[in-house]
N, C-alpha and C positions, 0 to 999 in steps of 0.2 A: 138502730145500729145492730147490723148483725156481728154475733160472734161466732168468729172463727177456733173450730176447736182445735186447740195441736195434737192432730195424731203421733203415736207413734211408729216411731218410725227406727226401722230397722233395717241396714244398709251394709251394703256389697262389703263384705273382706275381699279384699287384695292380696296377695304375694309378687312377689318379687317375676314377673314376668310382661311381655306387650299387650294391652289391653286395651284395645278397640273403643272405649265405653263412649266417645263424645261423639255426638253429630252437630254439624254446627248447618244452620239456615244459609244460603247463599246470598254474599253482601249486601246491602242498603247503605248506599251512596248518602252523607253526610243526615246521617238520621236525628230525628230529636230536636230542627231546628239547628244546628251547628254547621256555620258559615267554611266556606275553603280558604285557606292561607296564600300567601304568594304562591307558595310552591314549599316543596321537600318539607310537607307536612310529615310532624312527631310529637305523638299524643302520650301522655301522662294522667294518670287518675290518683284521686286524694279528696278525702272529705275536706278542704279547706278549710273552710266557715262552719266546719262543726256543727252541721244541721242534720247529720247525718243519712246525707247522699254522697255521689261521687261527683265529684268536679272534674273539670281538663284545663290542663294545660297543653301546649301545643307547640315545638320550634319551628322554625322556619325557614327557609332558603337563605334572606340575608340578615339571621339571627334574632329576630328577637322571639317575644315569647309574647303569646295568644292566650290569654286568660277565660274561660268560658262557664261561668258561674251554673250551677247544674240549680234551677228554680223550679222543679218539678218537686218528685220524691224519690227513696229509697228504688220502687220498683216500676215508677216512671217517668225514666228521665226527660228533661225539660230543659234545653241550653239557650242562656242570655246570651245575646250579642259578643261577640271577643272586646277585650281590652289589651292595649298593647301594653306589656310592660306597666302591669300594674304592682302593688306593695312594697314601691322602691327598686324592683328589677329592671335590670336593664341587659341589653342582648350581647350577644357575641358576637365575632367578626362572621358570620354564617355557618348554615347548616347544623344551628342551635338542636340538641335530642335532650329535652329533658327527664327527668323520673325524681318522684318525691320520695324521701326517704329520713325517717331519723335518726341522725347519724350521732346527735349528742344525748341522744336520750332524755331528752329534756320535754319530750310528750307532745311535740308538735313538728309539723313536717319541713324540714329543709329541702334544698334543690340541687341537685346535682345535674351541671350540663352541659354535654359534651359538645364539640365544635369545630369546625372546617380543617382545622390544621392539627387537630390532634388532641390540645388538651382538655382542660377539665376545667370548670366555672363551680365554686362552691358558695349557694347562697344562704348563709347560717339565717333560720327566721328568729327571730328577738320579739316577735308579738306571743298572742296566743292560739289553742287551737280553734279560736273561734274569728280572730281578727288577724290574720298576718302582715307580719314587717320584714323584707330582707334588705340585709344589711348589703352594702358592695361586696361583690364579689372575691374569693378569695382563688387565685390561680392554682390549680393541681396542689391542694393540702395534703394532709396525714398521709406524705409520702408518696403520693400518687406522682408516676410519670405517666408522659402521653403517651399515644397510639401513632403508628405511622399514618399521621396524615387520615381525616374522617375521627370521631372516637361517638360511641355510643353506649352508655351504660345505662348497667339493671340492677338490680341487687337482693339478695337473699342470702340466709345462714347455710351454705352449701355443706361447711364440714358439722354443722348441727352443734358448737362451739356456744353457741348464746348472742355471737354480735356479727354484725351483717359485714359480708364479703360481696365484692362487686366481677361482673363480668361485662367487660365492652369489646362493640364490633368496631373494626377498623376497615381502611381502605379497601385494602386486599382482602377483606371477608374472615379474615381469622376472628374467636372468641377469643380473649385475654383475660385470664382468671390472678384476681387481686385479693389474696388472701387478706383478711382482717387479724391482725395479731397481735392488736387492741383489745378494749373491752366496749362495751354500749356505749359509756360517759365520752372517750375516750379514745377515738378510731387511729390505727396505723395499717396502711398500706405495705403488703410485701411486694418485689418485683414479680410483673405479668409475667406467667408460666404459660404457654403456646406448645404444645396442645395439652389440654390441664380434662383428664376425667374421660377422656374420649370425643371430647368437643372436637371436632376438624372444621374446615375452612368450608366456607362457603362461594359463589361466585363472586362476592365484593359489597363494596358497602355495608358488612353484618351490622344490626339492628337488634341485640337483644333482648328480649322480655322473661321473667322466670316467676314460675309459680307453680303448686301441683296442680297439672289439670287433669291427671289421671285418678287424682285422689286417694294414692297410696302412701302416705305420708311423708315422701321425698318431693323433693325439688326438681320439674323439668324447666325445660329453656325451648322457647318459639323465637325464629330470630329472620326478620325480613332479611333481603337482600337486593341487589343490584337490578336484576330484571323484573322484581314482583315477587318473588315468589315469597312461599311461607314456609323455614324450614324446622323443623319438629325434631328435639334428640329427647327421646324419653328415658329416667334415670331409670335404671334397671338394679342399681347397689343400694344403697341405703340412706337415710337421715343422717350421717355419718361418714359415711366413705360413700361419694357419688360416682355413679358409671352411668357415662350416655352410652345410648346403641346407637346402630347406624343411623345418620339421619334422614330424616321420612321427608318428601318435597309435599305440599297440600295435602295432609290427611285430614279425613273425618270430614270432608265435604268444604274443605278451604280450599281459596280461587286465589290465585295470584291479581296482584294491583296490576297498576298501568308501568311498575319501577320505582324501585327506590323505595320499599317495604319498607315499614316503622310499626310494626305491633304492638300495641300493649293492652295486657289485661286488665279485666276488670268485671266484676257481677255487676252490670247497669242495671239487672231485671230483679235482684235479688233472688233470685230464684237457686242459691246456694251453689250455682258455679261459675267456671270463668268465660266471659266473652270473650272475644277480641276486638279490638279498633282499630285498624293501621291506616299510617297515614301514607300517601302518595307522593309521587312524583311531582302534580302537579298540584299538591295543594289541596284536595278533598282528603277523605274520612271514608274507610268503608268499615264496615259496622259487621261483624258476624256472631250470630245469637246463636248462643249455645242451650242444644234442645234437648243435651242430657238428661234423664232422667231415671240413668239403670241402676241407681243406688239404690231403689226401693225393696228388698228381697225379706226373707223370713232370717236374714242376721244371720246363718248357720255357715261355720266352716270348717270340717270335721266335726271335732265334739267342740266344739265354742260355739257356743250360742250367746249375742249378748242383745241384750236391751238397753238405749238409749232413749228416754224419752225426759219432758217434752222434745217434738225435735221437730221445726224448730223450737229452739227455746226462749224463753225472757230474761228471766233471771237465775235459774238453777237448772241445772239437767241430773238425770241418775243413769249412772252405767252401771250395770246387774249382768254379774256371769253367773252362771252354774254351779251351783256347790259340789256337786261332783265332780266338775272341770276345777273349780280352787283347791280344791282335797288333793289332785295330784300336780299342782302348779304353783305351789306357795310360791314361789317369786316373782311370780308376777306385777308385773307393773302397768298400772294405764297413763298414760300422756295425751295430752291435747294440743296441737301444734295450729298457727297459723300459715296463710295459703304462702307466709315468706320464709316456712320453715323455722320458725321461732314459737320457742315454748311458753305457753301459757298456764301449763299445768303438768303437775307429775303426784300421782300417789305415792304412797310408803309402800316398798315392796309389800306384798301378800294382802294387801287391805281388804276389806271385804267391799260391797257393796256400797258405790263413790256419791256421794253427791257433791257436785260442784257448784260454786259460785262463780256464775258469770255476769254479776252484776257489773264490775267494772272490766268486762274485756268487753271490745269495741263490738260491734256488729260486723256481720261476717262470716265466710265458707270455714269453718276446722274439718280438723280430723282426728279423731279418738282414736288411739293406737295401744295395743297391748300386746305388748310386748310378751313372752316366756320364750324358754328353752330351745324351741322347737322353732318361733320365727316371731312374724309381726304380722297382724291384723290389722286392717284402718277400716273408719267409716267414717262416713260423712257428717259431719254435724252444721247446723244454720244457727247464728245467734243473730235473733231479731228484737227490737229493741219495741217492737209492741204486737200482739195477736189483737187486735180487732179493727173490726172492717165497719 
């Protein structure tokens, strides 16, 4: 058994501007072994069964939902045959969009899923994260109204608040941003604000997905639409206050489908960034590997220099600034956020040299952000759950 050493690694700071950094591989048509749907394929990811890979889920044209068990590993995935409507779910009246998400905070993934006619399907799971159960469906809960007609939701902590907020695509292509004004335990829905952040319409049927793919510690949004395409609004404001800029149609070497885009992210390669997988018009899966790899630099941005290592990590990582650079930045703070904009860590203002424990955060892309006077720094962080090969 060879061992694999974890270098360190020391990675791109950001600022707040567009930044080019992904190139993605041009599609592979249902990769991995995973089957095409009737039609109006929409893909979802989530370690289900707690084996620590990613799973899919899948909606489809006349609603149900395509289960696809990921039997491979972490960084090569491997998909079982679908099941329809398994752990007690059952479909919608069509054009089912699912996304996993947990929304009671109770450490295992429910289902939220949008549907032909606008609203929303909530499948509360009652198993565990290793065995799931959903219970019957609960019609547009914690306040949620529908979309006109079509609805498709994503979800991430947009205003950086601690509890997840949703955004779905509608008929006409608008984003519909659903503030959360709840807590974790405990989710409430405010009324959809149209156009919320800079988000603007797209050609129809929006489809959104959100996550940092820029890797600057904010939240963007990739959102299919009506003919194929793939539309890109990069956050340019903050973990806190979000601004998208204009949106980008296929960047970074994305190809538009056959119609009827459904994106969703997800690292299948492990390789600490976000793929994409949208599904199609007619029911296939195109696959696009993200062949990022500019995060690797000597860590310098101005006078900040920091070190991150191990990185990947297993169980602890250490972030190390400068003592010279802390001499004149006592307030500094370091945070660790995940790829849905949720905090997993925060130091005590001015702390010195951090060691974390990540023994209990999941596996998975962060981002180490430090915060001072002057602005915000991110870098990439990988928690993998083993270094040997």
């Amino acid at each position: 058994m060879k061992i694999i050493i974890a270098m360190i690694f020391v990675l791109t700071a950001f600022t707040r501007q567009y930044i080019n950094a992904q190139n993605f591989q041009p599609y592979v048509q249902n990769p991995f072994g995973i089957e095409s749907t009737e039609g109006y394929s929409a893909p979802a990811f989530g370690d289900l069964d707690g084996d620590g890979d990613l799973d899919m889920m899948a909606g489809t044209l006349y609603g149900s939902l395509y289960y696809y068990q990921n039997t491979g590993t972490a960084n090569s995935p491997a998909f079982a045959g679908s099941l329809q409507n398994p752990f007690g779910l059952i479909g919608t009246e069509g054009y089912s969009s699912p996304v996993f998400v947990d929304l009671d905070g109770d450490g295992d993934l429910d289902l939220m899923v949008g549907k032909m006619y606008g609203g929303f399907e909530y499948y509360k799971n009652t198993g565990t994260p290793t065995a799931p159960n959903f219970e019957l469906p609960i019609s547009s809960p914690f306040g949620l109204l529908g979309t006109d007609g079509f609805s498709a939701p994503a979800f991430g902590d947009l205003d950086g608040d601690g509890d997840l907020d949703m955004v779905s695509g509608n008929l006409y292509g608008q984003l519909l941003y659903f503030e959360n004004t709840g807590t974790v335990h405990s989710p409430y829905f405010e009324l959809p604000v149209n156009p919320a952040f800079g988000l603007t319409s797209i050609d129809g049927y929006s489809a959104p997905t959100i996550g940092d793919l820029d890797k600057d510690g904010d939240l963007d949004v990739l959102s299919g639409g009506l003919y194929g395409g793939l539309f890109y609004f990069q956050n340019t404001g903050t973990a806190h206050s979000p601004n998208f800029t204009t949106v980008v149609q296929n960047p970074f070497g994305l190809t538009s489908t056959d119609g009827y885009s459904s994106p969703a992210f997800g690292d299948l390669d492990k390789d600490g960034d976000l793929d994409v997988m949208a599904g199609t018009l007619y029911g296939s899966f195109y696959y696009y590997k993200n062949l990022d790899m500019t995060g690797i630099t000597d860590g310098s941005y101005g006078q900040l220099t920091a070190l991150i290592y191990p990185n990947p990590c297993k169980e602890f990582v250490k972030i190390e600034v400068p003592s010279s650079w802390k001499a004149n930045n006592k307030n500094y703070r370091i945070r660790i956020i995940n790829v849905l904009g949720q905090e997993v860590f925060q130091s005590e203002a001015g702390t010195p040299n951090t060691i974390v424990d990540m023994t209990n955060i999941p596996d998975g892309c962060y981002s180490v952000i430090i915060h001072d006077m002057t602005g915000s720094y991110a870098w990439k962080l990988v928690k993998a759950g083993y270094i040997f090969n």
